[in-house]
N, C-alpha and C positions, 0 to 999 in steps of 0.2 A: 191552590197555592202550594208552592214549595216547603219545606220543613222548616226554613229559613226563617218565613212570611207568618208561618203559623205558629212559631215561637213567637217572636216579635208579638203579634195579636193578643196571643194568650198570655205574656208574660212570663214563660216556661221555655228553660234553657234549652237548646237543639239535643243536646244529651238528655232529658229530662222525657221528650219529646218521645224519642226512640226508646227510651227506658219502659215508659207507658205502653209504647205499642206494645214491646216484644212481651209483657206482661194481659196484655189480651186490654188492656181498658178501653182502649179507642178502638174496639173490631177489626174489621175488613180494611186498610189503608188502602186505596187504589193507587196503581205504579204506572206510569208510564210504560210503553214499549223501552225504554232503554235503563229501566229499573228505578227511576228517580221516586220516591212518592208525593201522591199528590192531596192536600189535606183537604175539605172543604171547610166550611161555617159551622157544621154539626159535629167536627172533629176539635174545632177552633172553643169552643163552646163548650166541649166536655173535658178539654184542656184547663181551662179557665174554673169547671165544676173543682176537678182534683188539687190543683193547684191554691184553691179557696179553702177546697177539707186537707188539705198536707199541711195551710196554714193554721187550720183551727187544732192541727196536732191529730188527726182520725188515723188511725193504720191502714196501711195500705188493702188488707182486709177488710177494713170497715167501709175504706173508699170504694171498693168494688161491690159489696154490697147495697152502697149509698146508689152510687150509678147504678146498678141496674134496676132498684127503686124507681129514681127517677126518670130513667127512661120507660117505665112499667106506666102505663098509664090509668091501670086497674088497680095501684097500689094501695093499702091500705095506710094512711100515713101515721099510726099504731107503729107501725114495724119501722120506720124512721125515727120516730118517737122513741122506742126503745133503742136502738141504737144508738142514738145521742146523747140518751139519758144514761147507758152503761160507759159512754165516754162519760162523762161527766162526771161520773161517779170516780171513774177512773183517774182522771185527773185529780179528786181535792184528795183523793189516796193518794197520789204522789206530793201536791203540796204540800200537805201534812208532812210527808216523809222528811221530804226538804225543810221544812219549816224547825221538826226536829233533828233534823242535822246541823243547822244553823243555829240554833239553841247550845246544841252541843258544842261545837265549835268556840260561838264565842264564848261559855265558860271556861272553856281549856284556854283559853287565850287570857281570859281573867285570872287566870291562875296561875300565866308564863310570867317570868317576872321581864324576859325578855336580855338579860345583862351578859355576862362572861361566865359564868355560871353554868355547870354542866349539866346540873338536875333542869330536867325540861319534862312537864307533868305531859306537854302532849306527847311528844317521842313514848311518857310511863303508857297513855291511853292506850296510841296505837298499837304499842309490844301487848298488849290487854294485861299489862302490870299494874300499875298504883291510881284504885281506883277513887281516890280521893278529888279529884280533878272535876268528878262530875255532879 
């Protein structure tokens, strides 16, 4: 199928498509004589793999890892396992992060009185001046 067909199938934008090959994810793409490429089921398929871990947030390092996991059919699924779980980890450190940036926030908000008024405790935050806000 065309790159067109194999988007569409997989759910992966024609740029997305070309993005993965030229990064090695999808191997060998087979070209036609007059340079088109041509995708099969098994490229359609590993389209649909990356596209599943880009949505669970995996780096593109981890996705390449993951795939050739699972193409490994000797794999030990330990080593999946660990790679998931340092996502994972990886993520509730970021929600935390956010979680206290959002704390933050809405106390400087709590503390804006919001009027005509030039004193504005977050503008003090941000300049790292008056740290009573927090």
């Amino acid at each position: 199928m065309n790159i067109g067909d194999a988007a569409r199938a997989s759910g992966v934008s024609t740029r997305m498509v070309r993005h993965y090959e030229s990064l090695g994810l999808l191997g060998q793409v087979v070209r036609t004589e007059s340079g088109y490429r041509q995708y099969g089921e098994a490229d359609v398929h590993a389209l649909r793999f990356i596209k599943r871990a880009r949505d669970l947030g995996f780096s593109m390092s981890e996705i390449t890892d993951l795939l050739d996991l699972w193409r490994n059919r000797r794999r030990a699924s330990a080593s999946v396992r660990r790679i998931t779980q340092a996502h994972a980890e990886d993520l509730a450190r970021r929600i935390e992060a956010m979680q206290a940036m959002r704390r933050t926030l809405m106390n400087l908000l709590e503390h804006c009185h919001g009027d005509a008024r030039p004193e504005c405790p977050i503008l003090d935050d941000l300049a790292g001046g008056e740290e009573t806000a927090r």
